[in-house]
PDB file of N, CA, C and O in Angstrom:
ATOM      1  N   UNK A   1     -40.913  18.716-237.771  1.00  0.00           N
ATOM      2  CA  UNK A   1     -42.274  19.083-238.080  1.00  0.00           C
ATOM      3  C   UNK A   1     -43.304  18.291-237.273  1.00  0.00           C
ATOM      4  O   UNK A   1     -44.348  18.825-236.897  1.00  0.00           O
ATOM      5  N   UNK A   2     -43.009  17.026-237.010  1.00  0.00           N
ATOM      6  CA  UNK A   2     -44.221  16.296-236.069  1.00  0.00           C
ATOM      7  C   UNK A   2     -44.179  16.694-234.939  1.00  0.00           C
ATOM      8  O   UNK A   2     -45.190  16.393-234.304  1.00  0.00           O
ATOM      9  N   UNK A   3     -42.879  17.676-233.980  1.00  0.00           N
ATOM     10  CA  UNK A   3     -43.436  17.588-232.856  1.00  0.00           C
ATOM     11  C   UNK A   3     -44.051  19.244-232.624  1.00  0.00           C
ATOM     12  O   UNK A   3     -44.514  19.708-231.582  1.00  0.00           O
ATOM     13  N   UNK A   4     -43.868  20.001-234.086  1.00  0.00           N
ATOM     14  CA  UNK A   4     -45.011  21.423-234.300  1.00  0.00           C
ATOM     15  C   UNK A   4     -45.964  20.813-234.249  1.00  0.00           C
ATOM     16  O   UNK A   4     -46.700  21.165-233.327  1.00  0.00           O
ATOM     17  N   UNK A   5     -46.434  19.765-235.029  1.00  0.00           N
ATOM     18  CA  UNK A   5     -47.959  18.962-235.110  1.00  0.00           C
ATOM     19  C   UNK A   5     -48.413  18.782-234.105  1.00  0.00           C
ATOM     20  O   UNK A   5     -49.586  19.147-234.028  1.00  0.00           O
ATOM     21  N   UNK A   6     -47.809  18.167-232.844  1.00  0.00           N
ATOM     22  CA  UNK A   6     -48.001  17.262-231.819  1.00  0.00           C
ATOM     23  C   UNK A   6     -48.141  18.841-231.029  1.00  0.00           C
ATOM     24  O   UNK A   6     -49.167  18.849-230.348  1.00  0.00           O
ATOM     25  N   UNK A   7     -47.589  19.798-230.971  1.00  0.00           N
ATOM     26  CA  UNK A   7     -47.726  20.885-229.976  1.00  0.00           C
ATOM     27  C   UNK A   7     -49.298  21.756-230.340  1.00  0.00           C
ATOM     28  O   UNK A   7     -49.957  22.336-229.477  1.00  0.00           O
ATOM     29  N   UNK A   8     -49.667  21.670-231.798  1.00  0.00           N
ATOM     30  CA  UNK A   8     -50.685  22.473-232.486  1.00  0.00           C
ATOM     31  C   UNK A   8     -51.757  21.319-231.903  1.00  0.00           C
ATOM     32  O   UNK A   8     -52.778  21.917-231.560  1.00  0.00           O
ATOM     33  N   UNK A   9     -51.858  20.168-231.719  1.00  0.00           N
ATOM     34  CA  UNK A   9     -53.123  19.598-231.224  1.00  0.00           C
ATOM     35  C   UNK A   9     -53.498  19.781-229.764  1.00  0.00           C
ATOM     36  O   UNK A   9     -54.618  19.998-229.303  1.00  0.00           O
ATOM     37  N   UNK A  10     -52.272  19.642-229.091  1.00  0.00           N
ATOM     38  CA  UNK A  10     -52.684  19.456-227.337  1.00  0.00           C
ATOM     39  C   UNK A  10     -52.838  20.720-227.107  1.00  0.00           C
ATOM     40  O   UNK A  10     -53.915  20.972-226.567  1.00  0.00           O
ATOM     41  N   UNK A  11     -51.885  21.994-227.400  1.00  0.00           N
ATOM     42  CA  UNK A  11     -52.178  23.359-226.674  1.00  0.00           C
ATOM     43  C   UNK A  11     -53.898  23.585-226.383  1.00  0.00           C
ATOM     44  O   UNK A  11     -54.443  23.654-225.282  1.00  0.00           O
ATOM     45  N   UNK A  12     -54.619  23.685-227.909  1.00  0.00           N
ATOM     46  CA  UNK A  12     -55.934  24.075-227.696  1.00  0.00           C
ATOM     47  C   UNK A  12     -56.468  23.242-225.943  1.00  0.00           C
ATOM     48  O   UNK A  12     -56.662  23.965-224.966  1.00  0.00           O
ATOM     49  N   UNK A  13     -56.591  22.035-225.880  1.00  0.00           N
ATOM     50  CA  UNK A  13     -56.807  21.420-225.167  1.00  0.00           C
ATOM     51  C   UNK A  13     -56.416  21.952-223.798  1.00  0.00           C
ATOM     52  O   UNK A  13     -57.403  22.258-223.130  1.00  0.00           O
ATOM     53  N   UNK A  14     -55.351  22.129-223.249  1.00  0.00           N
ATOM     54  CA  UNK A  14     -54.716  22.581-222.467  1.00  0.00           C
ATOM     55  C   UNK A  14     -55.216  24.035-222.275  1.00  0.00           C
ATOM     56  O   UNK A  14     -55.687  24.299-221.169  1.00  0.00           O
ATOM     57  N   UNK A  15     -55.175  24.937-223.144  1.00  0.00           N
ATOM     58  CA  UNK A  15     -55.758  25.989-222.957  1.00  0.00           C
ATOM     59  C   UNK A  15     -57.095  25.674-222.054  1.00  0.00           C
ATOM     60  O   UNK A  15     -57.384  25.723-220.858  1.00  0.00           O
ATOM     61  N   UNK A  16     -57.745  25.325-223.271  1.00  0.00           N
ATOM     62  CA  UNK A  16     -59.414  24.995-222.610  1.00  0.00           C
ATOM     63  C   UNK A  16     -59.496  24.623-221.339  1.00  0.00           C
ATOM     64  O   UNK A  16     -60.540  24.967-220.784  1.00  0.00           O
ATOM     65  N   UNK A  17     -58.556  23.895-220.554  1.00  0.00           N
ATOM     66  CA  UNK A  17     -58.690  23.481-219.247  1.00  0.00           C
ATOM     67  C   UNK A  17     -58.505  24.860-218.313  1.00  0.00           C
ATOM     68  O   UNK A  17     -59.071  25.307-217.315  1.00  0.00           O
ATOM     69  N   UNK A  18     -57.776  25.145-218.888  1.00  0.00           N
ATOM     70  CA  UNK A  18     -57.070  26.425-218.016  1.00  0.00           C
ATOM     71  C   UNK A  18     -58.174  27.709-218.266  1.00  0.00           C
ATOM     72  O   UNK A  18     -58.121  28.772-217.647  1.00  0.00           O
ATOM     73  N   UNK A  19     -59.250  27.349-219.378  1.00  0.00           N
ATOM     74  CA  UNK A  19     -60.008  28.818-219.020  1.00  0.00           C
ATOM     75  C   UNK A  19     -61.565  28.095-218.263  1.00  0.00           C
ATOM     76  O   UNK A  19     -62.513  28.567-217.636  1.00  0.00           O
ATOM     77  N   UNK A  20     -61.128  26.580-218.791  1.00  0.00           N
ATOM     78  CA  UNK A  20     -62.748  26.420-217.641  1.00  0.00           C
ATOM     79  C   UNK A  20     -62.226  26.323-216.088  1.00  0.00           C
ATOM     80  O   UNK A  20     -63.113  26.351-215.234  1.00  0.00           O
ATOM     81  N   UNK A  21     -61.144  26.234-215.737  1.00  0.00           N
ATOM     82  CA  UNK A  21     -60.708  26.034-214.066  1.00  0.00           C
ATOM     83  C   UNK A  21     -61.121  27.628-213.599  1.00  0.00           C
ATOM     84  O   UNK A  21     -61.731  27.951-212.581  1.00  0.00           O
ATOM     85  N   UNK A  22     -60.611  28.480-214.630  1.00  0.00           N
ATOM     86  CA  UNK A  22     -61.157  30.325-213.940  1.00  0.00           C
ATOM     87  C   UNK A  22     -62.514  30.724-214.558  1.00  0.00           C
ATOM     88  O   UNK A  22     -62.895  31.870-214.324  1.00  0.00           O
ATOM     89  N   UNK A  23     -63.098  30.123-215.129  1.00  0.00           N
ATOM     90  CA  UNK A  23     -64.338  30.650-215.652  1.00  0.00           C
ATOM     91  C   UNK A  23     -65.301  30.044-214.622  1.00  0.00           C
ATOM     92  O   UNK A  23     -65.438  28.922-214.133  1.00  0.00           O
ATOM     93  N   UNK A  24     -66.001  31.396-214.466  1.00  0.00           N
ATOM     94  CA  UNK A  24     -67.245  31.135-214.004  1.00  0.00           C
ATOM     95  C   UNK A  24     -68.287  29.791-213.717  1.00  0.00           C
ATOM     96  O   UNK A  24     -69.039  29.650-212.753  1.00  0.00           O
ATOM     97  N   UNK A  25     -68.072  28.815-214.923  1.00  0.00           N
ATOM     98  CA  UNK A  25     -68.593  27.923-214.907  1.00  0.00           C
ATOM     99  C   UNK A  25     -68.381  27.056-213.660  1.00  0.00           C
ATOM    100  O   UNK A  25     -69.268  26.469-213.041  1.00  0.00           O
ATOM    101  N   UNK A  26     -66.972  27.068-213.367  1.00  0.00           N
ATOM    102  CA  UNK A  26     -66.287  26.135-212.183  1.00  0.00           C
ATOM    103  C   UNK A  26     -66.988  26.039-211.129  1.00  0.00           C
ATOM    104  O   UNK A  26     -67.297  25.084-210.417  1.00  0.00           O
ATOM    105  N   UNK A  27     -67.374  27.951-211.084  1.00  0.00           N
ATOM    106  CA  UNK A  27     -67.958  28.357-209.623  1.00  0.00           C
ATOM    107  C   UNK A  27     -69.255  27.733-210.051  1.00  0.00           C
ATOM    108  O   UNK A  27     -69.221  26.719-209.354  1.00  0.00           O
ATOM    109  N   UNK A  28     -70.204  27.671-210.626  1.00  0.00           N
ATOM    110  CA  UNK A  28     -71.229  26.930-210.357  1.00  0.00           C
ATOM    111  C   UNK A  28     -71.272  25.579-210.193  1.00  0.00           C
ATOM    112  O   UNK A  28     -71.992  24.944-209.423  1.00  0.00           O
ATOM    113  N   UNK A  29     -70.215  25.058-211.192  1.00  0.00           N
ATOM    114  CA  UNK A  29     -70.426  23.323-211.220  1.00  0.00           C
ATOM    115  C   UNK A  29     -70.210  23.191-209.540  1.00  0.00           C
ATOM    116  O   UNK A  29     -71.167  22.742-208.909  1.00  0.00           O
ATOM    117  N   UNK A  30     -68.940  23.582-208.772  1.00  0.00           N
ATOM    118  CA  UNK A  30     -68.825  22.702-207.464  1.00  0.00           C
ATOM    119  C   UNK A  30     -69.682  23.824-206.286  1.00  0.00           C
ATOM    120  O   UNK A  30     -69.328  23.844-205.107  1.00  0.00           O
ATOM    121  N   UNK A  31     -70.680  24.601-206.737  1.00  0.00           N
ATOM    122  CA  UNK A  31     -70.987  25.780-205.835  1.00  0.00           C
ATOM    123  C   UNK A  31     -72.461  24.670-205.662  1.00  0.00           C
ATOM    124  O   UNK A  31     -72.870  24.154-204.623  1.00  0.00           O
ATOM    125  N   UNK A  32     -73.063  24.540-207.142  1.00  0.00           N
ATOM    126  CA  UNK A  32     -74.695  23.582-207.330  1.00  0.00           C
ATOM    127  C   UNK A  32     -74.336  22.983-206.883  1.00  0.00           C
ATOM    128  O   UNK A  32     -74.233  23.337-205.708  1.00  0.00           O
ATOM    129  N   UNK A  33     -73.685  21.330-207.203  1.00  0.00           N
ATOM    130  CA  UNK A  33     -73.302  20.314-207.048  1.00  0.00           C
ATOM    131  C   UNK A  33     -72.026  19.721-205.881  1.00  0.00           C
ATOM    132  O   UNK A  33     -71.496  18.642-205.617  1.00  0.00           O
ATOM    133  N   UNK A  34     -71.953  20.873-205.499  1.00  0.00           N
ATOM    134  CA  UNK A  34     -70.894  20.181-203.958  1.00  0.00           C
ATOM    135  C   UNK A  34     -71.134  19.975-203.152  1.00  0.00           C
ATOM    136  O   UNK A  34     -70.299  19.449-202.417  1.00  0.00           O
ATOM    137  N   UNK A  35     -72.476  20.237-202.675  1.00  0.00           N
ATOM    138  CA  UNK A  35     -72.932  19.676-201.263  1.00  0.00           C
ATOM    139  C   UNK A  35     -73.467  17.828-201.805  1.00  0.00           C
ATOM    140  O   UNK A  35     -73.555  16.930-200.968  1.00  0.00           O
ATOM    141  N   UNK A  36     -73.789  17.581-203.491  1.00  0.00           N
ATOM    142  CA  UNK A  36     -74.441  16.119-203.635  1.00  0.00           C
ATOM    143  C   UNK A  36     -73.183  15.493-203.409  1.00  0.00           C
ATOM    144  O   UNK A  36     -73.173  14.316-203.050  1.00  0.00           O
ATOM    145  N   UNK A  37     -71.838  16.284-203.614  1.00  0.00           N
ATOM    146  CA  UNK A  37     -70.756  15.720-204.055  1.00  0.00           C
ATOM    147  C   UNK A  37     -69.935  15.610-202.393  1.00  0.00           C
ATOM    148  O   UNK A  37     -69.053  14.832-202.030  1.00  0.00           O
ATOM    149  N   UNK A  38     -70.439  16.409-201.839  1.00  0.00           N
ATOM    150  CA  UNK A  38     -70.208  15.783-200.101  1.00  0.00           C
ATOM    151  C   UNK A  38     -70.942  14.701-199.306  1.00  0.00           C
ATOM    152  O   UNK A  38     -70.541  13.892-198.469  1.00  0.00           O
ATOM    153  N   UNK A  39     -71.960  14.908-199.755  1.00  0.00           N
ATOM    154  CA  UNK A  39     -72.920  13.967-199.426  1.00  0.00           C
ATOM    155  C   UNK A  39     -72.043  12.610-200.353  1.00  0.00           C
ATOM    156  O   UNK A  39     -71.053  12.309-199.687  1.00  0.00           O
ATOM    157  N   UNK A  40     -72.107  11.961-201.327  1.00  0.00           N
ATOM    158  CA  UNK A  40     -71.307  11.416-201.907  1.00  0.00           C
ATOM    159  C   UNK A  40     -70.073  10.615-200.653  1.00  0.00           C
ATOM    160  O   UNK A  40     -69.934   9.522-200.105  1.00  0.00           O
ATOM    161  N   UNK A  41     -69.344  12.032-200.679  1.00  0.00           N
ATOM    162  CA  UNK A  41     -67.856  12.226-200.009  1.00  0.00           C
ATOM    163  C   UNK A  41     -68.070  11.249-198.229  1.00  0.00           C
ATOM    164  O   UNK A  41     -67.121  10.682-197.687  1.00  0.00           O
ATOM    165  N   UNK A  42     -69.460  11.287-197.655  1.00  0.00           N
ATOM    166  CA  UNK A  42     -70.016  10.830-196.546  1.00  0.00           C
ATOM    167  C   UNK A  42     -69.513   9.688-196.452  1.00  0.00           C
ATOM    168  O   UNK A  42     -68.582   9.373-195.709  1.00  0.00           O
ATOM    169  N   UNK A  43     -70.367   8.678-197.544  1.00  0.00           N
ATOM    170  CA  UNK A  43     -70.942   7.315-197.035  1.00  0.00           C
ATOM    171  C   UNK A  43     -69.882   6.841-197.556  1.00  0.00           C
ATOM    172  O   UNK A  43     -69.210   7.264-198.497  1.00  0.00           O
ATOM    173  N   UNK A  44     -69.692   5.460-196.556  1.00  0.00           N
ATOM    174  CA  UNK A  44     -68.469   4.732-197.158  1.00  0.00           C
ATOM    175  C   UNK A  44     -68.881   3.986-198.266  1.00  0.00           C
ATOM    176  O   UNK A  44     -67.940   3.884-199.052  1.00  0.00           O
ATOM    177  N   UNK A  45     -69.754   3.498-198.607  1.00  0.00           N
ATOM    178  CA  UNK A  45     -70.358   3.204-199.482  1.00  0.00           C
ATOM    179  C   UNK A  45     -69.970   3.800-201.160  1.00  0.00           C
ATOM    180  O   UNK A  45     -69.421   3.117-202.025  1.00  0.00           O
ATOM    181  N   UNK A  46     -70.440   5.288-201.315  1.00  0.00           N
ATOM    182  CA  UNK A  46     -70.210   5.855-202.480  1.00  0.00           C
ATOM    183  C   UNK A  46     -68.894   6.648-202.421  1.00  0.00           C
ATOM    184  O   UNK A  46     -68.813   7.306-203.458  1.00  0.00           O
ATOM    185  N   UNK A  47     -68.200   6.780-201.901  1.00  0.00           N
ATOM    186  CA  UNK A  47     -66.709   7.632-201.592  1.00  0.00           C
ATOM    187  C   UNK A  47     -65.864   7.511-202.246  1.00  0.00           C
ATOM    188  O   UNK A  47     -65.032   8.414-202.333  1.00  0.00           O
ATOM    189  N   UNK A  48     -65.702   5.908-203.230  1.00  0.00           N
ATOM    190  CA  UNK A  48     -64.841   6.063-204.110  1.00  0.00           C
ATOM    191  C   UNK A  48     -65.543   6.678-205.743  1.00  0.00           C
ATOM    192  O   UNK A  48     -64.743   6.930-206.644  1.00  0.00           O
ATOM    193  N   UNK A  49     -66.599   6.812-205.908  1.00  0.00           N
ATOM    194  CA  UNK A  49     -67.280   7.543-207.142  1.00  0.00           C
ATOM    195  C   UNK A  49     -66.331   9.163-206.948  1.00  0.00           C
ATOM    196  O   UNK A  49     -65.660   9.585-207.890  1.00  0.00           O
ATOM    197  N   UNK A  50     -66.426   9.979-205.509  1.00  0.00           N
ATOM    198  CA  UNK A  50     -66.023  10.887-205.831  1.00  0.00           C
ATOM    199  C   UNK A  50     -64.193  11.201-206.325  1.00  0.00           C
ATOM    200  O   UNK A  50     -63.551  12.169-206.733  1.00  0.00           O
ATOM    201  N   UNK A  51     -63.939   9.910-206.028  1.00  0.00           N
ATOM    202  CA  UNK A  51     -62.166   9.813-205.804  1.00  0.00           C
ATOM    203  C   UNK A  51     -61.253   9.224-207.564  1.00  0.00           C
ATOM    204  O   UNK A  51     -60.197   9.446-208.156  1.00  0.00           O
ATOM    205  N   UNK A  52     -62.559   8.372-207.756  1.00  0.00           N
ATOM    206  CA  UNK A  52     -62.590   8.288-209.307  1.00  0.00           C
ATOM    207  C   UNK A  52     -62.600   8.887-210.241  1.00  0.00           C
ATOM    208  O   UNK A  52     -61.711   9.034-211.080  1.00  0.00           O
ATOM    209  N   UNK A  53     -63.900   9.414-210.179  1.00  0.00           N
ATOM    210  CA  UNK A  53     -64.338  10.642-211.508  1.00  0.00           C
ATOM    211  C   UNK A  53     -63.616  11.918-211.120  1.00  0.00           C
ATOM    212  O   UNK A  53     -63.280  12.718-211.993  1.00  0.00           O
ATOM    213  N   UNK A  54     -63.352  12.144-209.741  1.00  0.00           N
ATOM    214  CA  UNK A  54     -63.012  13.699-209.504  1.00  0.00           C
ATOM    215  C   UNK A  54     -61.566  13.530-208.869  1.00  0.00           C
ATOM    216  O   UNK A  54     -61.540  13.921-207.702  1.00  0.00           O
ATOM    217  N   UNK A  55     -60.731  13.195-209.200  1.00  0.00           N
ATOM    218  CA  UNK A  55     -59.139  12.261-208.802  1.00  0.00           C
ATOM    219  C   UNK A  55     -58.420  13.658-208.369  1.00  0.00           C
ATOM    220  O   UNK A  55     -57.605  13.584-207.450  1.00  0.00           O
ATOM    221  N   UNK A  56     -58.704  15.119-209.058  1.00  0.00           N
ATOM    222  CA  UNK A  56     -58.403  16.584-209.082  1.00  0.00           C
ATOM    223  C   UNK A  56     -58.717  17.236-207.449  1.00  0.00           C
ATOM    224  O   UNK A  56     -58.050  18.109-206.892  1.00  0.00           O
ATOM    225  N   UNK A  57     -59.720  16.649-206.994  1.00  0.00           N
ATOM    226  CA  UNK A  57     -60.166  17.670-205.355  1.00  0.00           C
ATOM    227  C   UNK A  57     -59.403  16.853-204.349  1.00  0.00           C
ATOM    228  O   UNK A  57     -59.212  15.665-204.090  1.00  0.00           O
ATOM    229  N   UNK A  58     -59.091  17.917-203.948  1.00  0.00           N
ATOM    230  CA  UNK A  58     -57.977  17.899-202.898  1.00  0.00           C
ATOM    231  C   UNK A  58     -59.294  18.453-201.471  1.00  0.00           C
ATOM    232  O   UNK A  58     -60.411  18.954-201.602  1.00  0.00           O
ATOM    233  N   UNK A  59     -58.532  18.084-200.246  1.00  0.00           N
ATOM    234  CA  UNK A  59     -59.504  18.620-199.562  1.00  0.00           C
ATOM    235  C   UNK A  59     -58.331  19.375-198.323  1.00  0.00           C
ATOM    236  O   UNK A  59     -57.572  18.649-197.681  1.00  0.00           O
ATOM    237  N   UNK A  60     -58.343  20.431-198.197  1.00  0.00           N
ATOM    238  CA  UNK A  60     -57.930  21.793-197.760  1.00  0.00           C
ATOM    239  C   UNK A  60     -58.101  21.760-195.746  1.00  0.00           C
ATOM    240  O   UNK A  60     -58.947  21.681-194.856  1.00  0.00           O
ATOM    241  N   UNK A  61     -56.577  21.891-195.981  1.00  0.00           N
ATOM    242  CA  UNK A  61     -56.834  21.716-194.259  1.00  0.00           C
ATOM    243  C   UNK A  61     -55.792  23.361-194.155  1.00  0.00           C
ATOM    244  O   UNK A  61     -55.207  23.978-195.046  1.00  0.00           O
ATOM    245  N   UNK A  62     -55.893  23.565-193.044  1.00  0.00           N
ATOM    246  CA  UNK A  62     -55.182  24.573-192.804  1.00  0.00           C
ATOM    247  C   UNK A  62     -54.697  24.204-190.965  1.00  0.00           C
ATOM    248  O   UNK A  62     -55.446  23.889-190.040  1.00  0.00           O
ATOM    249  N   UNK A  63     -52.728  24.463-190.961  1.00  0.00           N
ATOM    250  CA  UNK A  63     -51.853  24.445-189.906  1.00  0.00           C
ATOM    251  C   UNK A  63     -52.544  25.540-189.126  1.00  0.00           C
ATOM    252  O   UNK A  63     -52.983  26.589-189.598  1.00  0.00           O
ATOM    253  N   UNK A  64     -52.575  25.185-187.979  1.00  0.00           N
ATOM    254  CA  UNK A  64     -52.420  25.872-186.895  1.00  0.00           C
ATOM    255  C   UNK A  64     -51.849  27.841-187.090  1.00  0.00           C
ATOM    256  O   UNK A  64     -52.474  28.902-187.113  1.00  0.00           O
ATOM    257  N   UNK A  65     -50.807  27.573-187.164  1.00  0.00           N
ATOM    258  CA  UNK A  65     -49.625  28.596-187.615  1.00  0.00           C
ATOM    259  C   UNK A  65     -50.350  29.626-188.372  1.00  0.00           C
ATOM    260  O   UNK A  65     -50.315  30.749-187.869  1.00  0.00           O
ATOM    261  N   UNK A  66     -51.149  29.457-189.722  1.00  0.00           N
ATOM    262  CA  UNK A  66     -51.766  29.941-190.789  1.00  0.00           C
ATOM    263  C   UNK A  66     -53.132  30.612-190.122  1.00  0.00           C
ATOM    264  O   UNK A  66     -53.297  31.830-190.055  1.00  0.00           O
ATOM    265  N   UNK A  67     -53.987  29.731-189.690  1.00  0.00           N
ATOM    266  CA  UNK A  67     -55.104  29.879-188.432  1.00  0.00           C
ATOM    267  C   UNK A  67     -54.607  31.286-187.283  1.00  0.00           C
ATOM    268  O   UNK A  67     -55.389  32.138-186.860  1.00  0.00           O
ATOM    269  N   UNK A  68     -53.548  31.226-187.060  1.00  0.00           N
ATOM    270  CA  UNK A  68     -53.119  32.764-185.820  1.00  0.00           C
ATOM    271  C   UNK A  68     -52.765  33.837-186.628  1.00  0.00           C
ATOM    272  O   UNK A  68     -53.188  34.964-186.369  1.00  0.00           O
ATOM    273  N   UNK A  69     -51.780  33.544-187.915  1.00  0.00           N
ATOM    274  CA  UNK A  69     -51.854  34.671-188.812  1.00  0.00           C
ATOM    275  C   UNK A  69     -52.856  35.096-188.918  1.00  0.00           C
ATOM    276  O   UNK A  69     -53.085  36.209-188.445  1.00  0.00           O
ATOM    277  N   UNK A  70     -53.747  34.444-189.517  1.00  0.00           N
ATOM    278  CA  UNK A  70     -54.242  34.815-190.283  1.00  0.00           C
ATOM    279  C   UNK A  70     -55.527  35.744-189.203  1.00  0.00           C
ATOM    280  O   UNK A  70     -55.783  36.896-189.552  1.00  0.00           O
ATOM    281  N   UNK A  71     -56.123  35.271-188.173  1.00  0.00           N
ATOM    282  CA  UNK A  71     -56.764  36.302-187.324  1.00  0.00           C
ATOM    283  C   UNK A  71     -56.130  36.964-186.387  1.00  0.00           C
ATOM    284  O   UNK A  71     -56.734  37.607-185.528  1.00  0.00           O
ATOM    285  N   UNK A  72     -54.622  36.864-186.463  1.00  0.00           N
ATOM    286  CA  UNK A  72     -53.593  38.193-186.292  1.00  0.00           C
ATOM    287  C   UNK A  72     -53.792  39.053-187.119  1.00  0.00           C
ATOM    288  O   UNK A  72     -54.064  40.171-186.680  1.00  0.00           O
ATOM    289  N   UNK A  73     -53.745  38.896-188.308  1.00  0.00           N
ATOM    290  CA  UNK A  73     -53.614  40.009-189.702  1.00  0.00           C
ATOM    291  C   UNK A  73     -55.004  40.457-189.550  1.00  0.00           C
ATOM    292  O   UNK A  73     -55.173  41.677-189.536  1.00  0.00           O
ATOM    293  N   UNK A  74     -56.287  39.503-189.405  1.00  0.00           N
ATOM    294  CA  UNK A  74     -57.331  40.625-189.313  1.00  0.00           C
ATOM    295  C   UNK A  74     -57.642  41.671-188.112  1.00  0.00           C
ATOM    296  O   UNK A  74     -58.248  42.737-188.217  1.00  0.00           O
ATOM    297  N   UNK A  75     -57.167  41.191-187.130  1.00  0.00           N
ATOM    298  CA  UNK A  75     -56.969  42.063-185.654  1.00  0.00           C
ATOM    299  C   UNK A  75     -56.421  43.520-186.259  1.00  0.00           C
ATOM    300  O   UNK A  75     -57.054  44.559-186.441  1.00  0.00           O
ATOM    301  N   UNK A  76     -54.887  43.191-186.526  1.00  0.00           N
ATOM    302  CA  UNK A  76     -54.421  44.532-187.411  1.00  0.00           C
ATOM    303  C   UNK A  76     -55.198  45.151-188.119  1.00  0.00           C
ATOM    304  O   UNK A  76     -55.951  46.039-187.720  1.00  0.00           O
ATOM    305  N   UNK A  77     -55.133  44.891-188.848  1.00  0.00           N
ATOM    306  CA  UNK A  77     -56.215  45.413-189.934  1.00  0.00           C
ATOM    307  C   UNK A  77     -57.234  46.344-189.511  1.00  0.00           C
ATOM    308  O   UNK A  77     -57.159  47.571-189.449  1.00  0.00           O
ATOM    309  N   UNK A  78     -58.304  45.498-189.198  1.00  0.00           N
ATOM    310  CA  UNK A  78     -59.315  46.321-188.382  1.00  0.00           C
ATOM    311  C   UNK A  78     -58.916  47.367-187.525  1.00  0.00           C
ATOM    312  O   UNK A  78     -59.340  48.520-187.602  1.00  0.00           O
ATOM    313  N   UNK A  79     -57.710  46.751-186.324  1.00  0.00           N
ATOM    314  CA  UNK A  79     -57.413  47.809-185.312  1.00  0.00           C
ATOM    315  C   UNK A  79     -56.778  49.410-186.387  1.00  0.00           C
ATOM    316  O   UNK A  79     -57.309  50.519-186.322  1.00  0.00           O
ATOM    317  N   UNK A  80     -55.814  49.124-187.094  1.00  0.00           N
ATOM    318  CA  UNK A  80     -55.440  50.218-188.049  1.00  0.00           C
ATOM    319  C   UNK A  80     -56.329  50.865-189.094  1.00  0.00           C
ATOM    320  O   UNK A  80     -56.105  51.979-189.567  1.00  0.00           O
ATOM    321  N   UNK A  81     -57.408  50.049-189.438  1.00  0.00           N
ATOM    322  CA  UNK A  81     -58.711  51.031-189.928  1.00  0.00           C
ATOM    323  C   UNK A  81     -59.062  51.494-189.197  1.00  0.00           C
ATOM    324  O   UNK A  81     -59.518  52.507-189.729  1.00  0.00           O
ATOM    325  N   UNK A  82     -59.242  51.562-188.214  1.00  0.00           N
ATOM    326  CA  UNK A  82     -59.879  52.187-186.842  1.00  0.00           C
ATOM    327  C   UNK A  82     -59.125  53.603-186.486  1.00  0.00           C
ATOM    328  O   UNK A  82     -59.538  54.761-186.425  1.00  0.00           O
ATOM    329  N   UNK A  83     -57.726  52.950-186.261  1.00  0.00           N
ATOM    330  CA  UNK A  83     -56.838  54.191-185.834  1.00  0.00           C
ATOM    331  C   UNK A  83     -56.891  55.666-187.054  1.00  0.00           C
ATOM    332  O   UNK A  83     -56.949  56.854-186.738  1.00  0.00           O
ATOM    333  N   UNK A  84     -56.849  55.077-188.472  1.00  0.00           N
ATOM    334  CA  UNK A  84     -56.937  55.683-189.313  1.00  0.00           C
ATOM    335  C   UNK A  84     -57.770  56.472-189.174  1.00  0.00           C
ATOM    336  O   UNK A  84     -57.479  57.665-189.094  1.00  0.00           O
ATOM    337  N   UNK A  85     -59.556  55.858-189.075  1.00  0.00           N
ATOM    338  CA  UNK A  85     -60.351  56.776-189.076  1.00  0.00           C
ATOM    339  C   UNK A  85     -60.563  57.807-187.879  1.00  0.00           C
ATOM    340  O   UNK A  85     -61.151  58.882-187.994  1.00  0.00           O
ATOM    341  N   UNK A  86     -60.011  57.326-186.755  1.00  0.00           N
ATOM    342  CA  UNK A  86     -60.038  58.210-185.714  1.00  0.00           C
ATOM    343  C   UNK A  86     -59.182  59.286-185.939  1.00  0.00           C
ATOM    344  O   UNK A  86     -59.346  60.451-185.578  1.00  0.00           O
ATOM    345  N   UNK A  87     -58.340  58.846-186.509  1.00  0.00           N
ATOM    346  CA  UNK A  87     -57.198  60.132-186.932  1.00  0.00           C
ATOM    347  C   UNK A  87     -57.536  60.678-188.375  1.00  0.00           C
ATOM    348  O   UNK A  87     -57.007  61.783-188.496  1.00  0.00           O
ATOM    349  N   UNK A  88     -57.966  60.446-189.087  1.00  0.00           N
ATOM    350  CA  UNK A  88     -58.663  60.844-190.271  1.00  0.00           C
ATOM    351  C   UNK A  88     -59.885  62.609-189.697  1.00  0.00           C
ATOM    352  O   UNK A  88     -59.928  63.791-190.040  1.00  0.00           O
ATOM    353  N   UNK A  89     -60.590  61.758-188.759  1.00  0.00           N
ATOM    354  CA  UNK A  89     -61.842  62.739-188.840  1.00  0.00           C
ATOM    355  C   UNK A  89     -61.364  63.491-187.110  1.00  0.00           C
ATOM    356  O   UNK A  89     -62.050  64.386-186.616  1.00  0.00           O
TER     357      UNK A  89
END
């Protein structure tokens, strides 16, 4: 029975994280506040405030490899909307 107890307290919690990470809200908190929070991210000075409080942001690089796909796949794309519509009409 204590570890039903122990599962009935944290879920709510857990939930809640998981609907503010997709809710809307997210997009504003780091949409307003991410350029103070780059600025922040700048100076060597304040850089560990953002690494502290925000221990969660990761910062997003992208391989080479991913970079040619990926404006390979839009080349396609486009070129085969194209073909489509030429052959369409």
């Amino acid at each position: 029975m204590p570890t039903a107890l122990w599962a009935n307290i944290v879920f709510p919690f857990s939930w809640r994280l998981s609907f503010y990470v997709a809710s809307p809200f997210s997009i504003y908190f780091y949409g307003v506040y991410g350029p103070g929070l780059d600025w922040l991210e700048e100076s060597s000075l304040t850089s560990w405030t953002t690494r502290f409080f925000f221990p969660h942001l990761l910062e997003a690089n992208k391989p080479s490899v991913i970079v040619v796909f990926e404006t390979s796949g839009m080349i396609l794309f486009y070129a085969g909307s194209l073909g489509f519509a030429l052959g369409a009409f």
